[in-house]
N, C-alpha and C positions, 0 to 999 in steps of 0.2 A: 298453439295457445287456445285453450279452453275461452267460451267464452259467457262470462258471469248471467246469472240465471236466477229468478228468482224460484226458489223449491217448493213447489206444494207440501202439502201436509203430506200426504198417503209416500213422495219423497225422501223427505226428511226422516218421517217416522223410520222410514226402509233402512237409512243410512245410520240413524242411531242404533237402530235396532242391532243391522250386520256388524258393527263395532268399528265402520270405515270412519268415523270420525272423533275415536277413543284420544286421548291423550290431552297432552298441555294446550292450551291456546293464548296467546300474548297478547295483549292491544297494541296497537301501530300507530304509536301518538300522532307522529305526519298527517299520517290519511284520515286519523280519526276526528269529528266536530261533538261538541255540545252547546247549542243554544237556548238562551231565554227568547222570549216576547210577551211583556205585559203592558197592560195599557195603564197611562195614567192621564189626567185632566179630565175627569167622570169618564175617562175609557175611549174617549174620543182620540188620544195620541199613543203611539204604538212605542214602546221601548222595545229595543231589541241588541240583543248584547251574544258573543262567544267566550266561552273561556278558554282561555289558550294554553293551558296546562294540566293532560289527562294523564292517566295510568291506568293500568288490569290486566287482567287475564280470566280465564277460563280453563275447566277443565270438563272434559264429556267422560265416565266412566264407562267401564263393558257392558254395564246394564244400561247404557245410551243414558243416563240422569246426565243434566246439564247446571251446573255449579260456575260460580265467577263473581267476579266485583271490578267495577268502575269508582276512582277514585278521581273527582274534578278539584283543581286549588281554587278554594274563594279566591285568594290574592290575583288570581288571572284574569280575572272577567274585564272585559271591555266591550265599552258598548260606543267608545269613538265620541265619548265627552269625560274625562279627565275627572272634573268635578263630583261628575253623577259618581266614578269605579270608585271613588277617594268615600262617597259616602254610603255606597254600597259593601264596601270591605271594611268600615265603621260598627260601632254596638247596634245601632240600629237596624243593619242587616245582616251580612256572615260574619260581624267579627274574627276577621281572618284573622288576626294574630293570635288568637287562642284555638280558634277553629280552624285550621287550615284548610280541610277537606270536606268535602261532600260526597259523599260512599252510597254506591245501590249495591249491593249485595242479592247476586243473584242467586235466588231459590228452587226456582223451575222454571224449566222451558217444557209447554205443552202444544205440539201442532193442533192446530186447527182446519176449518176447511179453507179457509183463502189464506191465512196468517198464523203466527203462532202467538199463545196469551204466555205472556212475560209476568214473573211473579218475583217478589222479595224483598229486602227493605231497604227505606231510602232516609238516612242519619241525614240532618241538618242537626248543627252547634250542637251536637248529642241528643238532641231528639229524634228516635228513630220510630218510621210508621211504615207499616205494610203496605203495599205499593201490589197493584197490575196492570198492566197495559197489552195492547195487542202490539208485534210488528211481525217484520218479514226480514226474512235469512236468505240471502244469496249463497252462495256455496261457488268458487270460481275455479276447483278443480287445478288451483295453482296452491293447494294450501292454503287459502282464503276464507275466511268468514266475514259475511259483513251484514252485519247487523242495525236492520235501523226503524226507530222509533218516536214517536210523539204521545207525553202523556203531558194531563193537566194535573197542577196539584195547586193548592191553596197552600199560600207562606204562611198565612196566619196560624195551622198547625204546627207548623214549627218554631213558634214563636217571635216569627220576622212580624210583627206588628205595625211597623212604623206608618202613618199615613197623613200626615202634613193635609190638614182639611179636609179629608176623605177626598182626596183625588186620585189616588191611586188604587187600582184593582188587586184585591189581594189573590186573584190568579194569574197564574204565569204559566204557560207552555214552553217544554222541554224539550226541545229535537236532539237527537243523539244517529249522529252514524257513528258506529262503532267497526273499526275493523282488525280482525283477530286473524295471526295467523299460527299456523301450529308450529311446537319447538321440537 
């Protein structure tokens, strides 16, 4: 058994390049997370929440270009208060029953020298915005990809406005392990 490794850039690039990591790649909803963390009460109390209902895949072409999309259910999120998910999947925040999903729609994967810069867009309730972030790709040589990430984004873009006496921060961080394996 191979054992998992995070890739350098000069790596990576090798491995897209040779076409050893050409084809389909699935997400492995099990192993895979997506978390929030925002602050609310002027920033001083942390929420932190997972949604427990992912999807995607990926595809790497012979010219090594790296394509995909992560699909997260609003309706999944919990954050281990009942109350709060009931008014978090409300109009005031995903309106999950009109919106179901949250889609990144990946664009490019570019190595970098310690990480790679993550590019593409990221749809809330139909509002889609250009999104980058850095992460890092493990490669586990058992047909594994795993992928993971922290970007910051502001709700207020996307139209999540709600703020109950300005108590709450309209930034949230996004942690994502993603893990893809090939079909």
């Amino acid at each position: 058994m191979t054992t998992p490794a995070q890739q350098t850039s000069a790596a990576l690039s090798a491995q897209l390049a040779n076409g050893s990591l050409v084809g389909n790649w699935t997400l492995d909803p099990a192993r895979s997370t997506a978390t929030l963390r925002s602050k609310s009460m002027w920033g001083l109390v942390p929420v932190k929440g997972v949604f427990r209902d992912l999807d995607g895949g990926g595809t790497v072409s012979p010219e090594g270009e790296v394509s995909g999309r992560i699909e997260v259910a609003t309706g999944s999120v919990d954050t281990k208060n009942a109350r709060r998910d009931t008014h978090l999947r409300s109009a005031d925040f995903f309106l999950s029953e009109e919106h179901p999903v949250i889609v990144f729609a990946l664009a490019k994967l570019v190595p970098g020298s310690d990480d790679v810069t993550v590019s593409g867009t990221l749809t809330v309730r139909e509002r889609s915005l250009p999104i980058t972030f850095p992460a890092t790709v493990t490669l586990t040589g058992e047909g594994e990809a795993l992928l993971d990430a922290t970007a910051e984004v502001d709700r207020s873009e996307f139209g999540l406005t709600w703020n109950q006496l300005g108590l709450s921060s309209m930034k949230t961080t996004i942690t994502v392990h993603a893990v893809f394996t090939r079909n």
